[in-house]
C-alpha positions, -999 to 999 in steps of 0.1 A, spaced: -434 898 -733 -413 869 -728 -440 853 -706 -464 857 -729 -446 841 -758 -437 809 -735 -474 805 -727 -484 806 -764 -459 779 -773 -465 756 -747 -505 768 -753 -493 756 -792 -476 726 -782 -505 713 -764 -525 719 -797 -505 699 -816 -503 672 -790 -542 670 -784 -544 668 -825 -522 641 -828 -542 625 -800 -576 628 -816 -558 613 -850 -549 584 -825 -577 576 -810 -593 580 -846 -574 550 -852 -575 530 -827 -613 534 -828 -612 520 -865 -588 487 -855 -618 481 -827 -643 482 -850 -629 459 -877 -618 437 -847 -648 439 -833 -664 424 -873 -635 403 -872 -647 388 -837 -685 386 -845 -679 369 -881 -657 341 -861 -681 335 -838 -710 330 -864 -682 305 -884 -676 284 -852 -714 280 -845 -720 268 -878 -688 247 -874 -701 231 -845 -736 227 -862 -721 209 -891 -699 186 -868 -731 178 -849 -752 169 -879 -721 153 -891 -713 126 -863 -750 122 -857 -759 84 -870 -785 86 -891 -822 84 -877 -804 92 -847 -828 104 -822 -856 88 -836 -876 59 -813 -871 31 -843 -866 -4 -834 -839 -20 -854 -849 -35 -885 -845 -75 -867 -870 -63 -844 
């Protein structure tokens, strides 16, 4: 009988362990997935970044064949 009520504890304990595991990993999954938002919106914010600084230090009618105006 003693046996028996060892093994049910530890078979208990091992519940309560594997619970507070799935709460865990519950958790852990939810800071990946905002990271993961977190991440994405960044990147979209430093393309657009680099977009604007492009257009930005552009001269104007840069890339255009024109000849200079004392031509």
């Amino acid at each position: 009988m003693d046996d028996s009520h060892r093994i049910e504890q530890r078979l208990m304990d091992l519940e309560v362990k594997a619970s507070f595991t799935e709460d865990l990993l519950d958790q852990l999954n939810a800071v990946v997935v905002r990271q993961q938002q977190e991440i994405a919106q960044l990147a979209r914010e430093l393309a657009q970044m680099r977009q604007d600084t492009l257009h930005a230090s552009a001269p104007p009618g840069a890339g255009a064949s024109e000849l200079p105006p004392h031509y």
